[in-house]
C-alpha positions as CSV (number, residue, x, y, z in Angstrom):
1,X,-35.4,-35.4,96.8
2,X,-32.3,-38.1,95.6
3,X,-34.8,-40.8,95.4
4,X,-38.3,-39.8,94.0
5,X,-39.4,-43.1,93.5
6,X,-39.3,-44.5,97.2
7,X,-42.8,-45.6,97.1
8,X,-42.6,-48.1,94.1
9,X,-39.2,-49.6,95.4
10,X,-40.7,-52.9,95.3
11,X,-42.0,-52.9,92.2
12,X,-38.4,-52.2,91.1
13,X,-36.4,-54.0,92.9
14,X,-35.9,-56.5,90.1
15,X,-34.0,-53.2,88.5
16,X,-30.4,-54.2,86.6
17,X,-27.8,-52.0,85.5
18,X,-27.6,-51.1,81.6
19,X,-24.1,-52.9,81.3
20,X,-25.2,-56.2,83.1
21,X,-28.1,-55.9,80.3
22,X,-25.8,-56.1,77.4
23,X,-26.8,-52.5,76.8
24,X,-24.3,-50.6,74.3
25,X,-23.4,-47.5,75.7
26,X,-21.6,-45.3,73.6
27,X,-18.2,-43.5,74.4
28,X,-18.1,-39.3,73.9
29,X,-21.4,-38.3,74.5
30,X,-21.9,-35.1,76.0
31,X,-23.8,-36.7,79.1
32,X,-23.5,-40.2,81.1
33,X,-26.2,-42.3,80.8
34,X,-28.1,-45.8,80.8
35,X,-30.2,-47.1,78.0
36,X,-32.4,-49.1,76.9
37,X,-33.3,-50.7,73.7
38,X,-36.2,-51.1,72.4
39,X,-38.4,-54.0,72.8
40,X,-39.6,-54.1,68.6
41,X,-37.2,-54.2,66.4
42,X,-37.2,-50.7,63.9
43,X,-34.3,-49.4,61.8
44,X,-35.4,-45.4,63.5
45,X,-36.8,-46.1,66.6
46,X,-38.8,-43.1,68.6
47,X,-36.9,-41.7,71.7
48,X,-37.4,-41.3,75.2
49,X,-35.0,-39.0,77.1
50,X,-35.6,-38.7,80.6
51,X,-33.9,-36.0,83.0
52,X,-33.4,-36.7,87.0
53,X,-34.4,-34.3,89.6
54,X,-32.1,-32.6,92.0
55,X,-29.9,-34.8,94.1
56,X,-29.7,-37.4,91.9
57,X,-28.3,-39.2,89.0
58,X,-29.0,-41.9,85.5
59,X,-30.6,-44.2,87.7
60,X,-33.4,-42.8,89.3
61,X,-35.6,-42.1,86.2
62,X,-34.3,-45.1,84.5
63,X,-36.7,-47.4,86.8
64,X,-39.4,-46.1,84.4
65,X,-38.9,-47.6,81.9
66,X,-40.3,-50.2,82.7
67,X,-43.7,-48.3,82.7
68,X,-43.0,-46.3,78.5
69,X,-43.9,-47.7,75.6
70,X,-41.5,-51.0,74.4
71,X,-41.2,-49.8,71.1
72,X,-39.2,-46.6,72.3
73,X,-35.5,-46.3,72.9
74,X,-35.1,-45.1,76.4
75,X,-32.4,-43.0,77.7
76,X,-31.4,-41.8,80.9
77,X,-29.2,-38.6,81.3
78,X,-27.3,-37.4,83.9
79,X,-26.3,-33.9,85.0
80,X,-23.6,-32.6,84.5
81,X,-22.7,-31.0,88.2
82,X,-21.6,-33.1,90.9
83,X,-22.8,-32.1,94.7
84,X,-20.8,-32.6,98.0
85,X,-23.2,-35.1,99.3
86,X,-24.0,-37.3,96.4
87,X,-25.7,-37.1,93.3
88,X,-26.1,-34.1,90.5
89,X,-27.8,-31.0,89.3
90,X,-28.6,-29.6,86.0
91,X,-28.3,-26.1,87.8
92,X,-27.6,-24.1,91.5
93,X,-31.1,-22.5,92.0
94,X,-31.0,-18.9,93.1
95,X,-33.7,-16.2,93.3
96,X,-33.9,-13.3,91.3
97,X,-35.9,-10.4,92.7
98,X,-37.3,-12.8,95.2
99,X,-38.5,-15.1,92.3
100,X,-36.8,-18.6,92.4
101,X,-34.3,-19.4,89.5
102,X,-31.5,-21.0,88.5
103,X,-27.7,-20.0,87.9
104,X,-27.7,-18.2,84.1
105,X,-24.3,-19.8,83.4
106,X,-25.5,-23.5,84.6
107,X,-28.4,-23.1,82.8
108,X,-27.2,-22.4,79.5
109,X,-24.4,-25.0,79.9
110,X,-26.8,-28.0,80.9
111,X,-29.1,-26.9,77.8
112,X,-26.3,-26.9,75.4
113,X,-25.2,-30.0,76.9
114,X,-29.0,-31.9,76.7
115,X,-29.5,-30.2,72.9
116,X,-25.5,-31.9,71.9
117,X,-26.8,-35.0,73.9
118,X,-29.8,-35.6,72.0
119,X,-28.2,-35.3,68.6
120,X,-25.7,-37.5,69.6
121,X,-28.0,-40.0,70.9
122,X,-30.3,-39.8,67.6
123,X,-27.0,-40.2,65.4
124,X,-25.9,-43.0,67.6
125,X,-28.8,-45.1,68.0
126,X,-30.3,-44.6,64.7
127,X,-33.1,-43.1,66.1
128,X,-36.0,-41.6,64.5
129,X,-35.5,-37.8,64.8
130,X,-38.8,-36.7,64.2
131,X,-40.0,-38.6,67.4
132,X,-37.8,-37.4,69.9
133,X,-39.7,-36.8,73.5
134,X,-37.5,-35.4,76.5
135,X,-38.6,-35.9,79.7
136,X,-37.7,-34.5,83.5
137,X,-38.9,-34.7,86.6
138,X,-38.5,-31.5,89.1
139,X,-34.9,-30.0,87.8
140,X,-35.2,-32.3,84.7
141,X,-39.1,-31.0,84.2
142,X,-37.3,-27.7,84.2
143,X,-34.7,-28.5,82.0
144,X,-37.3,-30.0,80.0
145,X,-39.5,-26.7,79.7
146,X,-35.9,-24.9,78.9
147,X,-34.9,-26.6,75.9
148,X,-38.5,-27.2,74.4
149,X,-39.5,-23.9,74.9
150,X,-35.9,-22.2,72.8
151,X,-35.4,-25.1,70.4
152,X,-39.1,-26.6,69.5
153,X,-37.4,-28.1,66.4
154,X,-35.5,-30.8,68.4
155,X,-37.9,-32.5,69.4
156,X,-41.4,-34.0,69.0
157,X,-42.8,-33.4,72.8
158,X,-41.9,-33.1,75.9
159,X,-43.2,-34.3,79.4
160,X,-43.2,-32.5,82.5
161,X,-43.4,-33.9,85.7
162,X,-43.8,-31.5,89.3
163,X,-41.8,-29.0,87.1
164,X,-42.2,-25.2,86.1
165,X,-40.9,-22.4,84.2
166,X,-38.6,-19.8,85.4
167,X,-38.7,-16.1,84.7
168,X,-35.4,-15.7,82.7
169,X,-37.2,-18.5,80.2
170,X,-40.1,-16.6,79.1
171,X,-38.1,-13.9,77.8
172,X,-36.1,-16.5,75.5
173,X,-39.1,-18.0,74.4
174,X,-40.0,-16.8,70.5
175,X,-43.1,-18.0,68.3
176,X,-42.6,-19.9,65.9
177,X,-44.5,-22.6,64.0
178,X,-42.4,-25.5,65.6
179,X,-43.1,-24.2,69.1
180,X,-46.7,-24.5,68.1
181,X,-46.3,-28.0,66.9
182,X,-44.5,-28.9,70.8
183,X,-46.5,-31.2,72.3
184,X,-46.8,-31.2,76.2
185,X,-47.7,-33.5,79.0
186,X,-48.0,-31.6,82.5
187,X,-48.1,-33.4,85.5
188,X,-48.3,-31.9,88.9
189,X,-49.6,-32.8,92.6
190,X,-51.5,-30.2,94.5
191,X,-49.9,-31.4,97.7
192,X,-46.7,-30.7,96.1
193,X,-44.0,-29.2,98.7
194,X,-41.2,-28.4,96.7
195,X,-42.7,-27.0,93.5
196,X,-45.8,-26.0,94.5
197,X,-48.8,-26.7,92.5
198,X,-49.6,-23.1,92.1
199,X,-46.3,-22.5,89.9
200,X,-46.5,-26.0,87.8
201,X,-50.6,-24.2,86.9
202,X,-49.4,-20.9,86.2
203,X,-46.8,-22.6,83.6
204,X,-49.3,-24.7,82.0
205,X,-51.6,-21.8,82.1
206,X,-48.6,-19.9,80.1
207,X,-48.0,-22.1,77.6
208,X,-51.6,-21.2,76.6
209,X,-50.4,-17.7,75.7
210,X,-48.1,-19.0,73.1
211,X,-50.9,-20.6,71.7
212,X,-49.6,-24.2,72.7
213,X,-52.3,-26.9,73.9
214,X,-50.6,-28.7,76.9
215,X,-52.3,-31.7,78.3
216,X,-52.3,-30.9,82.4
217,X,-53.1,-33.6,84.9
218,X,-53.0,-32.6,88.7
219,X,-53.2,-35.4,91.3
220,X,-55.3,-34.4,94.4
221,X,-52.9,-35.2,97.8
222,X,-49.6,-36.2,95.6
223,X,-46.2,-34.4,96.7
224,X,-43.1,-34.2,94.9
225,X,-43.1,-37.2,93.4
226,X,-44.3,-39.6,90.3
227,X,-47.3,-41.7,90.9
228,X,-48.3,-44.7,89.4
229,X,-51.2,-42.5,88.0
230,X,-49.1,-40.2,86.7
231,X,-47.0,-42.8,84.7
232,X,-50.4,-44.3,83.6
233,X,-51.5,-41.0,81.8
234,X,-48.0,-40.1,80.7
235,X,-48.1,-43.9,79.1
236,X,-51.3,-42.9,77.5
237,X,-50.4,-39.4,76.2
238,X,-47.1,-40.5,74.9
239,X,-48.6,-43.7,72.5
């Protein structure tokens, strides 16, 4: 889905582009993105990363921002392969003893690229490395559950939104005492058609194994998508 937004166009069609903002992006990161700064002033601002969904690119996740906390730096990633049609993925999904997952190679590669890309963005923003959140939505949920999961240390939380986690993760996953200081924020929609509701559960459900407390929200009727509910209790979970 390149657009997972569709229902709140209006509410963003005010939307502007991070350079007609003044924004400063900075040159040699290991991902493209937009940004922006925060509303408060702070000499280490917390950070918001947010990862796109299949299909499509920066700008899709960027609209929410308008919806996160003002004192947060916001930054929108994109992935790094392009697809005939328009757009990007952080992976090629595949299936693996009939079990969806992604391409190992393409997988590794867009974690080491999100893990350099939030150092980078910490060291170039100035931003307070102990309150780094990554977030994703479908692919970037996944994505988000990847490099959570293997490096805890990087980051203060993450959020998940219609995501899950893939087989070949839960045999990288190790505990340790900053895994079990992760904070998680699950969203999912039971109506969901693309990740179904049933795998986003049984992830959440997982994550109590390690002995993590994830905060799970399901949305009766919801699809694949991000509600204005869902950006209400991700608000609320995240301040």
């Amino acid at each position: 889905m390149k657009k997972i937004l569709s229902v709140l166009l209006l509410t963003f069609a005010f939307y502007l582009n991070a350079s007609a903002q003044g924004m400063p992006l900075q040159e040699g990161l290991a991902l493209k993105y937009l940004v922006e700064m925060p509303g408060e002033k702070s000499a280490h601002p917390p950070l918001i990363i947010l990862l796109h969904g299949y299909g499509s690119d920066e700008n899709d996740l960027f609209a929410l921002r308008t919806f996160l906390p003002k004192n947060y730096l916001i930054v929108s990633a994109r992935a790094p392969y392009p697809l005939p049609g328009g757009g990007y993925e952080w992976y090629e999904m595949t299936e693996v003893n009939g079990v969806h997952d992604g391409n190992a190679a393409q997988l590794a590669n867009s974690k080491k690229l999100i893990e350099k890309f939030v150092k980078q963005v910490v060291a170039a923003y100035h931003a307070d490395p102990a309150r780094v959140y990554l977030m994703g939505f479908s692919q970037g949920a996944i994505m988000s559950y990847r490099v959570g999961l293997t490096n805890p240390a990087l980051l203060k939380g993450i959020g998940v939104l219609s995501g899950t986690i893939y087989p070949s993760l839960k045999t990288m996953v190790k505990k340790t005492t900053p895994l079990k200081q992760l904070r998680i924020f699950v969203s999912h929609g039971e109506a969901d058609e693309r990740i179904l509701f049933s795998d986003g559960k049984e992830a959440a459900d997982y994550l109590k194994t390690l002995g993590l407390k994830p905060e799970f929200h399901s949305y009766p009727g919801m699809g694949h998508t991000i509600s204005r509910d869902v950006l209400s209790d991700l608000n609320r979970w995240i301040q």
